[in-house]
C-alpha beads as a LAMMPS data file, in Angstrom:
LAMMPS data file: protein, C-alpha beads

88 atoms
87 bonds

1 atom types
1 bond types

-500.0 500.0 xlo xhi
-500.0 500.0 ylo yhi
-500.0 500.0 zlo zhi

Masses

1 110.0

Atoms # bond

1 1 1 -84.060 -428.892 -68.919
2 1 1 -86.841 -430.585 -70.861
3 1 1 -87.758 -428.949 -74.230
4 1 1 -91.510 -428.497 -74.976
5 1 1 -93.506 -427.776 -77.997
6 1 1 -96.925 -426.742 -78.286
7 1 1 -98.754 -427.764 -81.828
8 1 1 -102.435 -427.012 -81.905
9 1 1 -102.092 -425.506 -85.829
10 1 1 -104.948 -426.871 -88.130
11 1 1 -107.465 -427.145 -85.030
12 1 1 -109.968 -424.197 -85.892
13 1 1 -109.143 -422.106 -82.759
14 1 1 -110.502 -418.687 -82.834
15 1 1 -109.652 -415.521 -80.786
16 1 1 -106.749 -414.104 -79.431
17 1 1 -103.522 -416.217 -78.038
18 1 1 -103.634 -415.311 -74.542
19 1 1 -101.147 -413.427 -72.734
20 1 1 -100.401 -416.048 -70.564
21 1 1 -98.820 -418.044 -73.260
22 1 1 -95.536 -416.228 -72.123
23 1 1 -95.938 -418.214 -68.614
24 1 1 -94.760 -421.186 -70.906
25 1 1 -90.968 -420.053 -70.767
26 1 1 -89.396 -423.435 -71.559
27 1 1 -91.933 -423.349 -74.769
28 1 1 -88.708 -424.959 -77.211
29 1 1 -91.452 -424.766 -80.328
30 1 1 -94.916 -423.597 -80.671
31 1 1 -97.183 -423.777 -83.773
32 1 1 -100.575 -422.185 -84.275
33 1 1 -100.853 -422.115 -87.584
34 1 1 -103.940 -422.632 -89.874
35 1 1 -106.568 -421.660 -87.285
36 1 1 -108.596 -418.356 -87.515
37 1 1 -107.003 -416.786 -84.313
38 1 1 -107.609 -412.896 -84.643
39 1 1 -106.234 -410.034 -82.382
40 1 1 -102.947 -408.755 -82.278
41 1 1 -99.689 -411.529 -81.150
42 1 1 -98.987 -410.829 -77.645
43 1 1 -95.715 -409.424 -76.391
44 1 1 -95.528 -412.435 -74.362
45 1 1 -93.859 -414.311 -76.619
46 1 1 -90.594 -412.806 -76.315
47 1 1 -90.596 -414.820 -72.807
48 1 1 -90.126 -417.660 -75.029
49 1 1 -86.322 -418.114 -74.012
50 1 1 -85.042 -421.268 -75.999
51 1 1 -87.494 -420.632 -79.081
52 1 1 -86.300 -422.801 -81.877
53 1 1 -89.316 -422.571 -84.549
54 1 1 -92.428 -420.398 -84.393
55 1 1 -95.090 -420.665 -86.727
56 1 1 -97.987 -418.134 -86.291
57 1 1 -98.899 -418.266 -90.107
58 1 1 -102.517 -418.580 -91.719
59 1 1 -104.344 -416.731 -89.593
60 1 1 -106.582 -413.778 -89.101
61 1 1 -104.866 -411.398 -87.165
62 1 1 -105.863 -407.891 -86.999
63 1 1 -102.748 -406.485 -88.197
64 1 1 -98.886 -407.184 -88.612
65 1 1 -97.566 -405.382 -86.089
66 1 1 -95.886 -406.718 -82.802
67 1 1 -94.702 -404.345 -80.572
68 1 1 -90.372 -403.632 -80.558
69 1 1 -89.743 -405.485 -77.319
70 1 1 -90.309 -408.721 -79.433
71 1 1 -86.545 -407.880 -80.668
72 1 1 -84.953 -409.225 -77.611
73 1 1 -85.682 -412.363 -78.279
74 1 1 -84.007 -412.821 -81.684
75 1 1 -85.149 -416.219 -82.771
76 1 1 -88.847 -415.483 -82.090
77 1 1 -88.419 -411.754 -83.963
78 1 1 -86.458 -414.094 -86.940
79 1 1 -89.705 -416.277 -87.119
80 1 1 -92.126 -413.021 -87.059
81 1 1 -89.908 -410.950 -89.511
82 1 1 -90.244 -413.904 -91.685
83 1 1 -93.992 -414.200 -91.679
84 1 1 -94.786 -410.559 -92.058
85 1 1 -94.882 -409.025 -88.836
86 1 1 -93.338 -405.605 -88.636
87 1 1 -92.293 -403.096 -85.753
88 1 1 -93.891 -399.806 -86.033

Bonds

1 1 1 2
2 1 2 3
3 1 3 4
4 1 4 5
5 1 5 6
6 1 6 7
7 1 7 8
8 1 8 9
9 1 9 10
10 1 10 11
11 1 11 12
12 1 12 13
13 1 13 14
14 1 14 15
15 1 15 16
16 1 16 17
17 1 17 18
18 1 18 19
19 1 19 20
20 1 20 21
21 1 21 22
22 1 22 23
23 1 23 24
24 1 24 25
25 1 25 26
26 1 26 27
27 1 27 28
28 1 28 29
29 1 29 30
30 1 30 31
31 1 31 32
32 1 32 33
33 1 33 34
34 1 34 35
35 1 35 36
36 1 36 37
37 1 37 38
38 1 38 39
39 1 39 40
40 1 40 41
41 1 41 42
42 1 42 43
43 1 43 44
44 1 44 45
45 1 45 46
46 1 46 47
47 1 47 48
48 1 48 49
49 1 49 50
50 1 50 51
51 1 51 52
52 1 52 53
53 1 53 54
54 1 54 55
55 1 55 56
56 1 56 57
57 1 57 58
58 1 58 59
59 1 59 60
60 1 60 61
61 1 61 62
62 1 62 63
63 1 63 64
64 1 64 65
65 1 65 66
66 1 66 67
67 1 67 68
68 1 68 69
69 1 69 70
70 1 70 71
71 1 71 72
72 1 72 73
73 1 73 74
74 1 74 75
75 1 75 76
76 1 76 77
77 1 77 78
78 1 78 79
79 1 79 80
80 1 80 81
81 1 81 82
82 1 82 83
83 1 83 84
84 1 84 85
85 1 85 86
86 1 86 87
87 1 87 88
């Protein structure tokens, strides 16, 4: 299997990530940061099965809070927990 990473940080996207980012399953890293996306994170990351660094930082997301399925996948919840996102 061939690892992937996405890195569009620092590129002034705004808006939501799109659910569909979850359709990117091999996704090995992904990096958003520094951009002024908004919205909540979508669920869709937990898809992200051989996660190895997630950086969602610097943002302007509506709130914190991902919702509890994000715990299955432990490294992506390990990156989350670590940049302030809770589970209500």
């Amino acid at each position: 299997m061939r690892h992937t990473g996405l890195y569009v940080n620092h590129n002034n996207l705004t808006g939501p990530i799109p659910a569909k980012i979850g359709n990117l399953v091999n996704l090995w890293q992904f990096n958003v940061s520094r951009n002024q996306l908004s919205g909540s994170v979508p669920n869709e990351i937990k898809n992200f099965v051989h996660l190895n660094y997630l950086n969602l930082s610097e943002n302007e997301y509506l709130d914190k809070v991902v919702h509890e399925d994000m715990k299955q996948n432990q490294a992506a919840w390990r990156f989350l927990n670590e940049q302030g996102f809770v589970v209500p």
